[in-house]
C-alpha positions as CSV (number, residue, x, y, z in Angstrom):
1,X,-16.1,-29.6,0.0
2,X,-16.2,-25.8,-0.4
3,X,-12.4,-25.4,0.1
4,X,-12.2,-28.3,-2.8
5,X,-14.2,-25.8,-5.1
6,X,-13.0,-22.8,-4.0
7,X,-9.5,-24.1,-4.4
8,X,-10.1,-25.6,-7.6
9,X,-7.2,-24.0,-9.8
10,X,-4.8,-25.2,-7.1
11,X,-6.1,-28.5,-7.2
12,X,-5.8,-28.8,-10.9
13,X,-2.5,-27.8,-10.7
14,X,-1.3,-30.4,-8.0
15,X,-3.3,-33.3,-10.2
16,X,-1.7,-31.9,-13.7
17,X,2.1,-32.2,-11.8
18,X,1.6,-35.4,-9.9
19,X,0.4,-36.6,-14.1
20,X,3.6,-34.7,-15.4
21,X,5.8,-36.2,-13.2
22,X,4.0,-39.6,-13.1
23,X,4.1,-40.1,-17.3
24,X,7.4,-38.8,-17.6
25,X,9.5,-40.3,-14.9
26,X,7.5,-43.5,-16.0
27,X,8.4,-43.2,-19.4
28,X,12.5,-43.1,-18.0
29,X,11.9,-45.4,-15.6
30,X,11.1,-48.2,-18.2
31,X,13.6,-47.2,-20.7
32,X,16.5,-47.4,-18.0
33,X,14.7,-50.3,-16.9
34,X,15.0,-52.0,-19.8
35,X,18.4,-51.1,-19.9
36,X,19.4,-52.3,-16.3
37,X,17.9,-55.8,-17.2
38,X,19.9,-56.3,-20.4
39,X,22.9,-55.5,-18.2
40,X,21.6,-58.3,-15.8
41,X,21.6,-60.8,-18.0
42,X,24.5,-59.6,-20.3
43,X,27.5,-62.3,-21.0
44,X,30.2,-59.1,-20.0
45,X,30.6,-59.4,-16.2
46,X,31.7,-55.8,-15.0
47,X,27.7,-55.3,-16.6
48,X,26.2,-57.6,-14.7
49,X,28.3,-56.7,-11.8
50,X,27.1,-53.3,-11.7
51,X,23.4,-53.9,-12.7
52,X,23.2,-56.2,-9.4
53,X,25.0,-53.5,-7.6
54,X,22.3,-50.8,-8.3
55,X,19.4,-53.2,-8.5
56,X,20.1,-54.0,-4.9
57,X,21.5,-50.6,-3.2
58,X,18.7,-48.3,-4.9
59,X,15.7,-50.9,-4.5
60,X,16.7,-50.9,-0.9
61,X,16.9,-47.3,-0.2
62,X,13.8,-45.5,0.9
63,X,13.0,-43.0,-1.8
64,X,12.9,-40.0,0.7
65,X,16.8,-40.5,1.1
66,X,16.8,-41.1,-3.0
67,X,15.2,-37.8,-3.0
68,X,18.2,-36.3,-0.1
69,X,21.0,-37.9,-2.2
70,X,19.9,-36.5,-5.1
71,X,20.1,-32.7,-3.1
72,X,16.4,-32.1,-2.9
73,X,16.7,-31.0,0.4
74,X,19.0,-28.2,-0.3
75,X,17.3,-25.9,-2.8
76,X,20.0,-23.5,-2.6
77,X,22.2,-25.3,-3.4
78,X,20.5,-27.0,-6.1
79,X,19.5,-23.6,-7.4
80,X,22.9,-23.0,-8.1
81,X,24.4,-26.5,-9.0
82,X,21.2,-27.0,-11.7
83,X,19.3,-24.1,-12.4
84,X,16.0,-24.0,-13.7
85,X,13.8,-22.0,-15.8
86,X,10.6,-21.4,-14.0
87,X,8.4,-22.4,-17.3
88,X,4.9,-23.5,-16.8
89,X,3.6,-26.2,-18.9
90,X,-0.1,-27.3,-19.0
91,X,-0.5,-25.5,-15.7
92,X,2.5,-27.3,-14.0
93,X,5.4,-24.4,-13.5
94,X,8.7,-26.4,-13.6
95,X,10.9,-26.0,-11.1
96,X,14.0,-27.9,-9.4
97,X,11.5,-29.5,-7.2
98,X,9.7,-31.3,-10.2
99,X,12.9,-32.1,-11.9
100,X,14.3,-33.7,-9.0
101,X,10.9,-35.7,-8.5
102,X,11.1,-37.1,-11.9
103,X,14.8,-37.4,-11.3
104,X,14.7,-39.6,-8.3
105,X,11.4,-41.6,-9.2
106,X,12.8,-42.4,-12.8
107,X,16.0,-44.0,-11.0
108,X,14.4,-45.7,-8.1
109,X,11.4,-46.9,-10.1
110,X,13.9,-48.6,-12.7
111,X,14.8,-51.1,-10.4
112,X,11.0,-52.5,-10.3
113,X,11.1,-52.6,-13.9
114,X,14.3,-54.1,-14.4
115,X,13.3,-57.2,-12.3
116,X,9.7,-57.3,-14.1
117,X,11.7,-57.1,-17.5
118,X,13.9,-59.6,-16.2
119,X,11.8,-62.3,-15.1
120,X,10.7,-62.1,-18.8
121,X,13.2,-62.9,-20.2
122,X,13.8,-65.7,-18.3
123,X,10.5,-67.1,-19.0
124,X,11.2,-67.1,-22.6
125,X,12.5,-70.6,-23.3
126,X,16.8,-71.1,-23.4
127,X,16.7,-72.4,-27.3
128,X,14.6,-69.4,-28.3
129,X,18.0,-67.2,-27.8
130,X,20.4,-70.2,-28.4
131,X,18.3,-70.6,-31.8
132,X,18.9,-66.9,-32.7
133,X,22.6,-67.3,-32.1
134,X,23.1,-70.2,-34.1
135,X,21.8,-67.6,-37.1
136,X,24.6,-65.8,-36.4
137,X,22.7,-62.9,-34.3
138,X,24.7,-61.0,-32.0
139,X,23.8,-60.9,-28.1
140,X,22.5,-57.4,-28.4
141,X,20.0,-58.1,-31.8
142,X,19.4,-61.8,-29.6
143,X,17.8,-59.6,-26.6
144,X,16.3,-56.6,-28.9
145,X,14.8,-58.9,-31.7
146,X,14.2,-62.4,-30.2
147,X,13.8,-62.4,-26.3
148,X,12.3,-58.8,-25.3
149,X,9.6,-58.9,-27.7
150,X,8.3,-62.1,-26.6
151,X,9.1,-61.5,-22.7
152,X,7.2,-57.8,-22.9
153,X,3.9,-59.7,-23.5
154,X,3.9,-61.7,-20.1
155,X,5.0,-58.4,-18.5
156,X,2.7,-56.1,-19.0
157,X,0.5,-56.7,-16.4
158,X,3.3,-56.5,-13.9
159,X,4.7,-53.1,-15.2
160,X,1.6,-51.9,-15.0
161,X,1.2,-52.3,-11.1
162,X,4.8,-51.4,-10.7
163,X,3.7,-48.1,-12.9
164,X,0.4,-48.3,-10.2
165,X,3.0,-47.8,-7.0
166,X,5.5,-45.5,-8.9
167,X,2.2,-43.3,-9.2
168,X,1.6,-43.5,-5.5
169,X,5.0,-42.8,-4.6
170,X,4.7,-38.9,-6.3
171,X,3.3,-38.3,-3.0
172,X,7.1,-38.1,-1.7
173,X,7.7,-35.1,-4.0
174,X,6.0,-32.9,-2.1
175,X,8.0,-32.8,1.1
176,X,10.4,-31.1,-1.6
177,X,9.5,-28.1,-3.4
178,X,7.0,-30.1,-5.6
179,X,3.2,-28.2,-6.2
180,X,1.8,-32.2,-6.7
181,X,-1.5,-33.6,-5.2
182,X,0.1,-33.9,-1.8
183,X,1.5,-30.7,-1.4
184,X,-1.4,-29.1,-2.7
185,X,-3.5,-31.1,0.5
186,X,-1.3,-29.6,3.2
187,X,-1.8,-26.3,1.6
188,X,-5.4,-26.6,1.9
189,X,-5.5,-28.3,5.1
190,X,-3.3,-25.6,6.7
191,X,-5.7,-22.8,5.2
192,X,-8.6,-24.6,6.2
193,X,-8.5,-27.1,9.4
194,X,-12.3,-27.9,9.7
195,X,-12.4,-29.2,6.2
196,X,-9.1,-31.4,6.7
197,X,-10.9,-35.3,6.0
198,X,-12.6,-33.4,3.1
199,X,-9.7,-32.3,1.6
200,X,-7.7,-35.6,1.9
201,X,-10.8,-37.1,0.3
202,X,-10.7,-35.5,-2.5
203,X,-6.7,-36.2,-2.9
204,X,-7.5,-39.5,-2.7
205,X,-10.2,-39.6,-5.3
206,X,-7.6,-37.7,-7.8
207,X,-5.4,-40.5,-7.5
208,X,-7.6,-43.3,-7.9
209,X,-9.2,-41.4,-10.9
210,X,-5.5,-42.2,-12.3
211,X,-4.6,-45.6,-10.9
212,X,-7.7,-47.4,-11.4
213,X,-7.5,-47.1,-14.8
214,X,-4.5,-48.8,-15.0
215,X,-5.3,-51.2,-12.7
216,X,-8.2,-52.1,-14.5
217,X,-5.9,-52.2,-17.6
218,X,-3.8,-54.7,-15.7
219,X,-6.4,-57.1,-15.1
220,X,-7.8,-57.1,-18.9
221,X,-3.8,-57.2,-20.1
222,X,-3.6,-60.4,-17.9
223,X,-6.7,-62.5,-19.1
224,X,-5.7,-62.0,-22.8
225,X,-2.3,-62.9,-21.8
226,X,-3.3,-65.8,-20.0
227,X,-6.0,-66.7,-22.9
228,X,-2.7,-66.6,-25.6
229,X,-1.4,-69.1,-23.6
């Protein structure tokens, strides 16, 4: 515990960039999302076609080889390629580390989303769209106006435990150049090697003071859902 309190800046730091890179590589994730599952179920074929395609290649590629692909491993070279300002923001310095963490997690975590956003819209019932085309609404104000809105309310829930994992998976950020919780823990545990299950402890409790809200919003999401119906 005394390495906990005596580290206590350092720890703040890891939990503030494991929240930085959790909200906003969430916040891209479900955008491109989104995105990805209009392609799915778009009427233009080479759209669909390459929707599948990346649903299926990225969703089935270990994010640590997201994370190589994307040149994480190679600092240097990513130093040069896409340099960045060392700012520091709420206590998180930005480096290429970070970026490439919320990089990689927005484009792997997108693929979760897309077949959550997906499934809604095929819940939503087939004269609901064939309704809004016989109105003379194009395919794109059909998805947008008609569908989305209705298939986001059986959703949430869902997104939110995909958004629960996407959280747990910052942990892979710090096996490259990223100060998150994780990184921080090896730190600590390197310094201080009778205080190891202490340390982790406390890693763990940062994250679960961030996932169980969600969770917990999850569950009350899914009886009010259930209760519309």
């Amino acid at each position: 515990m005394g390495a906990l309190v005596a580290n206590a800046d350092l720890l703040w730091q890891g939990f503030a960039a494991t929240l930085m890179i959790s909200v906003v590589a969430g916040i891209l994730a479900f955008v491109w999302g989104v995105v990805l599952a209009g392609f799915r179920v778009s009427p233009i074929g080479p759209l669909r076609t390459f929707g599948t395609a990346y649903i299926n290649v990225v969703r089935n590629t270990p994010l640590t080889l997201v994370f190589l692909f994307l040149g994480g491993s190679t600092s240097a070279l990513v130093g040069i390629v896409v340099p960045v300002s060392r700012d520091t923001y709420f206590g998180v310095t930005i480096n290429n580390g970070i970026v490439f963490a919320i990089v990689a997690l927005s484009l792997y975590t997108a693929t979760f989303v897309c077949e959550v956003v997906r499934s809604g819209i095929n819940s939503v019932g087939v004269g609901q769209a064939e309704a809004a085309r016989s109105m003379g609404l194009t395919f794109g104000q059909t998805l947008t106006q008609v569908v989305l809105p209705q298939a986001f309310r059986s959703v949430v829930p869902p997104l939110i435990n995909v958004f629960v994992a996407h959280i747990k998976n910052t942990s892979v950020a710090a096996g490259f150049a990223a100060t998150e919780l994780v990184a921080v823990a090896n730190r600590l545990s390197n310094a201080n090697p009778g205080d190891v299950f202490v340390i982790f402890m406390g890693i763990g409790v940062a994250y679960l003071v961030i996932t169980v809200p969600l969770s917990i919003a999850a569950e009350q999401l899914e009886k009010k859902v259930a209760v519309a119906r």
